[in-house]
Backbone as XML, in Angstrom:
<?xml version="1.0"?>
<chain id="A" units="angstrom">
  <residue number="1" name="UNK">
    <atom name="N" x="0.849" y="-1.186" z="0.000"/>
    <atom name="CA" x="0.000" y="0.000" z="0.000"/>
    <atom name="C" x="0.888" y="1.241" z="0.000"/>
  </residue>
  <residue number="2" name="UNK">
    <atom name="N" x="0.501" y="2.018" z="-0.657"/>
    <atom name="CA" x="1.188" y="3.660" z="-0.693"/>
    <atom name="C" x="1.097" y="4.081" z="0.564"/>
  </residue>
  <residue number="3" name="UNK">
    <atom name="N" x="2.052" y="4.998" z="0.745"/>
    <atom name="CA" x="2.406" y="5.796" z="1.827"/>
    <atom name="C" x="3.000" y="6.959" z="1.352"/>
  </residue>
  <residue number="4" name="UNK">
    <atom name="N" x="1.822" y="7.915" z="2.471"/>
    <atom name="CA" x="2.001" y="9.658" z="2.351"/>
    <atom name="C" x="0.589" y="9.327" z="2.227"/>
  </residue>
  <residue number="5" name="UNK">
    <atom name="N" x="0.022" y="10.883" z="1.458"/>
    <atom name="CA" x="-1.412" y="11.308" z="1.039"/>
    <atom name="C" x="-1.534" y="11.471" z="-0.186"/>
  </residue>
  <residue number="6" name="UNK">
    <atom name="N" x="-2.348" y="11.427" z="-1.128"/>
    <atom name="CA" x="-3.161" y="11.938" z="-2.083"/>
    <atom name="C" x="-3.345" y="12.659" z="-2.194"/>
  </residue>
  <residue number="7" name="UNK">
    <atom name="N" x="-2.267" y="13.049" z="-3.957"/>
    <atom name="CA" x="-2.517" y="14.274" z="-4.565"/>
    <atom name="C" x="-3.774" y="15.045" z="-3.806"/>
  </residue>
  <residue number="8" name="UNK">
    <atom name="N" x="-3.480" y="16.276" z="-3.873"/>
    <atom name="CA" x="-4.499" y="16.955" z="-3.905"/>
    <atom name="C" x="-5.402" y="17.478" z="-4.689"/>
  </residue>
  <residue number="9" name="UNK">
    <atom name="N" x="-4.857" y="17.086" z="-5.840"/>
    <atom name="CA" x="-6.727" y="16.851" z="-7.540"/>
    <atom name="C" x="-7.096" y="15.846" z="-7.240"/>
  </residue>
  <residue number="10" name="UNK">
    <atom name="N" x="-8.180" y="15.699" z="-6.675"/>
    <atom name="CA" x="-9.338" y="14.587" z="-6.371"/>
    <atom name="C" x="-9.273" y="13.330" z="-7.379"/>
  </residue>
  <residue number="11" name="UNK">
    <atom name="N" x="-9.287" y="13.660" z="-8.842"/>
    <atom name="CA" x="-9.407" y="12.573" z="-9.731"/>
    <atom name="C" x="-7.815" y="12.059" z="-9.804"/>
  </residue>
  <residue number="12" name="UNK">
    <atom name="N" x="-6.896" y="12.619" z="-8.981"/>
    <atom name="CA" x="-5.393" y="11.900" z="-9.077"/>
    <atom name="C" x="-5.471" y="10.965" z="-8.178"/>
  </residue>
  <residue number="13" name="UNK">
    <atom name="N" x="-4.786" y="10.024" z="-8.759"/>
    <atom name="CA" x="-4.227" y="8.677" z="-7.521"/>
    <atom name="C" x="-2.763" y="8.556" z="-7.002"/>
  </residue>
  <residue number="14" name="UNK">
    <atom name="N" x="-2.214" y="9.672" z="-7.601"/>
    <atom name="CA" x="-0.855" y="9.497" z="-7.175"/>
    <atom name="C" x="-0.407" y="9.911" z="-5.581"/>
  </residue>
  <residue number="15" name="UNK">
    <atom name="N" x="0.402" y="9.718" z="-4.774"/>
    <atom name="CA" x="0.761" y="10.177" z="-3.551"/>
    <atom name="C" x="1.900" y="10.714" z="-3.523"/>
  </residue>
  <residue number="16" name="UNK">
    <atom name="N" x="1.589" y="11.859" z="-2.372"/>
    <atom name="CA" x="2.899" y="12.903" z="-2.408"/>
    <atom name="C" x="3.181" y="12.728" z="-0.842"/>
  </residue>
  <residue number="17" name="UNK">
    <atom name="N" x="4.069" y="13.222" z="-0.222"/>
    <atom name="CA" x="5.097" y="13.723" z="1.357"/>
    <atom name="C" x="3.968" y="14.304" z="1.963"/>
  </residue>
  <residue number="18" name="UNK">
    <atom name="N" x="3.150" y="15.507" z="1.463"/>
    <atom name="CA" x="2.514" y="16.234" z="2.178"/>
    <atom name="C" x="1.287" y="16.284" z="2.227"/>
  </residue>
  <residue number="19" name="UNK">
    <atom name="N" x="0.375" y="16.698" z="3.168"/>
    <atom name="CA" x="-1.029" y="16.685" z="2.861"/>
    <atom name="C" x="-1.219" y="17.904" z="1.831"/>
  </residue>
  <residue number="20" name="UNK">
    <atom name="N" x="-2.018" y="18.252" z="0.955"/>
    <atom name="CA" x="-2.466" y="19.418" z="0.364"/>
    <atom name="C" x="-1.567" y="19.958" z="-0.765"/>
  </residue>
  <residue number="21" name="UNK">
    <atom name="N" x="-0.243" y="18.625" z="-1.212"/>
    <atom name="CA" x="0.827" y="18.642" z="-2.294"/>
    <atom name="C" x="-0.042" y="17.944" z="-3.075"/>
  </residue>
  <residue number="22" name="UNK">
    <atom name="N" x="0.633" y="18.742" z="-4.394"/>
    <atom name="CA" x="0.428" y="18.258" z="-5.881"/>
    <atom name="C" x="1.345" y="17.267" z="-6.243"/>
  </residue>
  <residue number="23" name="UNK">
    <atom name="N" x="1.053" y="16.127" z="-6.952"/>
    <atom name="CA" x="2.176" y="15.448" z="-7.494"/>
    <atom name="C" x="3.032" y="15.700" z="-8.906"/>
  </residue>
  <residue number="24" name="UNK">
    <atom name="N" x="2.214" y="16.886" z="-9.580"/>
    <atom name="CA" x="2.532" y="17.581" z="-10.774"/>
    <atom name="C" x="2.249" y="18.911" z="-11.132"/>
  </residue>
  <residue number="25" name="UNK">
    <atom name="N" x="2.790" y="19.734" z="-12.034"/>
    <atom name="CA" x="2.222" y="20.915" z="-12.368"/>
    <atom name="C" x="0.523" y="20.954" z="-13.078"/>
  </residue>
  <residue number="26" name="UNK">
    <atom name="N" x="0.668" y="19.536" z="-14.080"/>
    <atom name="CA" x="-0.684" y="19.201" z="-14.519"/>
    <atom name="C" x="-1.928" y="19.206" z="-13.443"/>
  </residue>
  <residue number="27" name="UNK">
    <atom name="N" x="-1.747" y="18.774" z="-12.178"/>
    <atom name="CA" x="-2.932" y="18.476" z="-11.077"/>
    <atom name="C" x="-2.611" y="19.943" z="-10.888"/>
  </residue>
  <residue number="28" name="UNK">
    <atom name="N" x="-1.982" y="20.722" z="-10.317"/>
    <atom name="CA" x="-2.105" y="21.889" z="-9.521"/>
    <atom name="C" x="-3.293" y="22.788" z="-10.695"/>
  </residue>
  <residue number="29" name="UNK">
    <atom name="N" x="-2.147" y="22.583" z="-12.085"/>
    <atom name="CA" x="-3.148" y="23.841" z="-12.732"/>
    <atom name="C" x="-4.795" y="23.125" z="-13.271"/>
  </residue>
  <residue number="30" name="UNK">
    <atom name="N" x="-5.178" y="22.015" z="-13.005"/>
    <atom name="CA" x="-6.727" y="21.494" z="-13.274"/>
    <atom name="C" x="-7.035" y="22.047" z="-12.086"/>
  </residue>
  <residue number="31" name="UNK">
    <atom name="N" x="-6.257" y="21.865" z="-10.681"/>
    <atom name="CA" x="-7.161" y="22.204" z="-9.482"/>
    <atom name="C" x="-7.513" y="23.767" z="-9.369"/>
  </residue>
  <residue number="32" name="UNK">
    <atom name="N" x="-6.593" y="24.435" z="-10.154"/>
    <atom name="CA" x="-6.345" y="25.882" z="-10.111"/>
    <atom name="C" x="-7.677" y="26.294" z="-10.858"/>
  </residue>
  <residue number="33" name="UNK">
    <atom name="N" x="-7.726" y="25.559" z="-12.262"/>
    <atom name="CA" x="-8.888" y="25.943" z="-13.065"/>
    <atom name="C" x="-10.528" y="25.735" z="-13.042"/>
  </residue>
  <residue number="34" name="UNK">
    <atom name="N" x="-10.546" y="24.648" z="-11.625"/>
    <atom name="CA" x="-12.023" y="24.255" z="-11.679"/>
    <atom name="C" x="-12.026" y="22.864" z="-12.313"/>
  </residue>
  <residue number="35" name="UNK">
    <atom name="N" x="-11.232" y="22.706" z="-13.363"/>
    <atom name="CA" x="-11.790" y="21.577" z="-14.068"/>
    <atom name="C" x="-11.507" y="20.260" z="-13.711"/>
  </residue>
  <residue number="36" name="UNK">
    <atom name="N" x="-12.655" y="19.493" z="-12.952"/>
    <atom name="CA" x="-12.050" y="17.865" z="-13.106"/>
    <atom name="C" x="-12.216" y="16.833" z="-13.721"/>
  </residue>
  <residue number="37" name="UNK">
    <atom name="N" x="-10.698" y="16.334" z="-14.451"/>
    <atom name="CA" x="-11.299" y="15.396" z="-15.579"/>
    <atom name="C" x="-11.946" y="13.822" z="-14.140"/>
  </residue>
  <residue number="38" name="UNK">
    <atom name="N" x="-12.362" y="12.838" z="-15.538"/>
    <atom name="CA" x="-12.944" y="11.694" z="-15.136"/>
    <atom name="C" x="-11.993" y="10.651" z="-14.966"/>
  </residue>
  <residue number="39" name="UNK">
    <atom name="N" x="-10.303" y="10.952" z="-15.653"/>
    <atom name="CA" x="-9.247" y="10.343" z="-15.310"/>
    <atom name="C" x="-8.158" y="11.422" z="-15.753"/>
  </residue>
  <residue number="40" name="UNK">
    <atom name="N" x="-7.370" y="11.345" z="-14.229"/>
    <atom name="CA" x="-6.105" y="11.878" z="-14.451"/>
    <atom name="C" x="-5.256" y="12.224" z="-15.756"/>
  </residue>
  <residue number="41" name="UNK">
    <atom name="N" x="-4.339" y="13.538" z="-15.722"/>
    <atom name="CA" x="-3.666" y="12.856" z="-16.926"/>
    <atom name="C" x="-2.424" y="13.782" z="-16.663"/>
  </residue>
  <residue number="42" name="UNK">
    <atom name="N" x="-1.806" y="13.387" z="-15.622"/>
    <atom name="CA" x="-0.755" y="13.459" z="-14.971"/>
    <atom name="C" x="0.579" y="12.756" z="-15.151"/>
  </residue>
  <residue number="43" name="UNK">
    <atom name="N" x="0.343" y="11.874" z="-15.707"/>
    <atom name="CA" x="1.125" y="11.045" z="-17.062"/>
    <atom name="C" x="1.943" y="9.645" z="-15.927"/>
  </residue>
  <residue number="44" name="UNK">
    <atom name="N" x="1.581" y="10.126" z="-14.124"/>
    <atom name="CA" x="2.527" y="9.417" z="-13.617"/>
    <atom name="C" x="2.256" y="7.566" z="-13.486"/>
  </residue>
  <residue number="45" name="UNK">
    <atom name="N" x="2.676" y="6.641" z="-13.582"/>
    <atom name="CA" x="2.163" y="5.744" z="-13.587"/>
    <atom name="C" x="0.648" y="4.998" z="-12.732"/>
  </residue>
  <residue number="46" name="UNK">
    <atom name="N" x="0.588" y="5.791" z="-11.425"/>
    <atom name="CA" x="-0.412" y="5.189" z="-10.459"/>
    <atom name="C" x="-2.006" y="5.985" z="-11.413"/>
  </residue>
  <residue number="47" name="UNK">
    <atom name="N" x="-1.439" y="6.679" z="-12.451"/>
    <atom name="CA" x="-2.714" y="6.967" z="-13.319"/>
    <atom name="C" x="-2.797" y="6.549" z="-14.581"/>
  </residue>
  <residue number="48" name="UNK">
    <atom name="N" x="-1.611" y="6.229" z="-14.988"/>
    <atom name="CA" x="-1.957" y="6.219" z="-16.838"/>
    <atom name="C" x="-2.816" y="4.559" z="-16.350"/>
  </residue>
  <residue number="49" name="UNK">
    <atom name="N" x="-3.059" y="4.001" z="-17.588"/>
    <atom name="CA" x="-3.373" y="2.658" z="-17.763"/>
    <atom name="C" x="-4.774" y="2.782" z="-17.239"/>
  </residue>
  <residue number="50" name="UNK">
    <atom name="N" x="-5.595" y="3.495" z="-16.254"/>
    <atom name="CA" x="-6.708" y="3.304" z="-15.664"/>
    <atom name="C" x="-7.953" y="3.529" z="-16.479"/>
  </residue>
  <residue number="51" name="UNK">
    <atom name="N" x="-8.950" y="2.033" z="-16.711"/>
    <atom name="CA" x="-9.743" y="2.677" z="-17.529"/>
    <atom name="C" x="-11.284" y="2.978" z="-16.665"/>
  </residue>
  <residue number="52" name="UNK">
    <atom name="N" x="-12.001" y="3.036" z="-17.113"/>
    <atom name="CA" x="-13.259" y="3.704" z="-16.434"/>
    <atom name="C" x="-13.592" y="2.765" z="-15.401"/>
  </residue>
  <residue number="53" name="UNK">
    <atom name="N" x="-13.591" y="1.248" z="-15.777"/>
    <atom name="CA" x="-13.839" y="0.421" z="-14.486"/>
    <atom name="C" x="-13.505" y="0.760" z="-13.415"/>
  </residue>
  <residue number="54" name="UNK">
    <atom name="N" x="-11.656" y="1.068" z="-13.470"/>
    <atom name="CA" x="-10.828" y="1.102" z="-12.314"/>
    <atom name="C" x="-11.145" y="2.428" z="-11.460"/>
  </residue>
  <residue number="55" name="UNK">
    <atom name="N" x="-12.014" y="3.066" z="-11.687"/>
    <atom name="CA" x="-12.320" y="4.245" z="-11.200"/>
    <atom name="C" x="-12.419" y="4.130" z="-9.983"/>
  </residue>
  <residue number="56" name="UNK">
    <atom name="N" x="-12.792" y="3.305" z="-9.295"/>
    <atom name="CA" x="-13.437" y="2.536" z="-7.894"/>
    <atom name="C" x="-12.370" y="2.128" z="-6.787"/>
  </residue>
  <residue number="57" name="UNK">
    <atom name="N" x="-11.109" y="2.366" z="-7.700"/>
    <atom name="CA" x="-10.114" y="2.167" z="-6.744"/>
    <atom name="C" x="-9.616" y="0.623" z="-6.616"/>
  </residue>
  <residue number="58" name="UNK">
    <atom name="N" x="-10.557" y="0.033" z="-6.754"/>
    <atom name="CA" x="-10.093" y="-1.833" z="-6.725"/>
    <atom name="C" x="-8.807" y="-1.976" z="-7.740"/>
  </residue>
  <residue number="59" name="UNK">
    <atom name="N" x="-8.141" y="-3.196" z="-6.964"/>
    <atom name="CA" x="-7.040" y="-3.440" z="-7.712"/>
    <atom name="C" x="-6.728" y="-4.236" z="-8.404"/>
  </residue>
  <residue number="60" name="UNK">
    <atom name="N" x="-7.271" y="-4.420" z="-10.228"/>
    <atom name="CA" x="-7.472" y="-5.226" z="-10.933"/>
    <atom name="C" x="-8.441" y="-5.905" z="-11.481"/>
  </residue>
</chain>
């Protein structure tokens, strides 16, 4: 299991050191703009590959 917290863009799955850290410039400026996509696109691995199923968090 990951350790730290979750990005702070809601639709990211990636984890950062801090509470209320971005794991990219991409999450900061969606969170900046309002806009949330339906999947990440933060390019970092704990997001690419995810398709709409995996939305739910289950693993696999």
């Amino acid at each position: 299991m990951p350790t730290g917290f979750q990005c702070a863009y809601p639709p990211c799955q990636c984890y950062v050191a801090k509470q209320g850290e971005f794991c990219s410039a991409h999450c900061r400026q969606a969170q900046a703009s309002g806009h949330l996509e339906a999947q990440c696109q933060c390019g970092h691995p704990a997001c690419m590959g995810r398709s709409e199923e995996d939305q739910d968090g289950s693993m696999g």
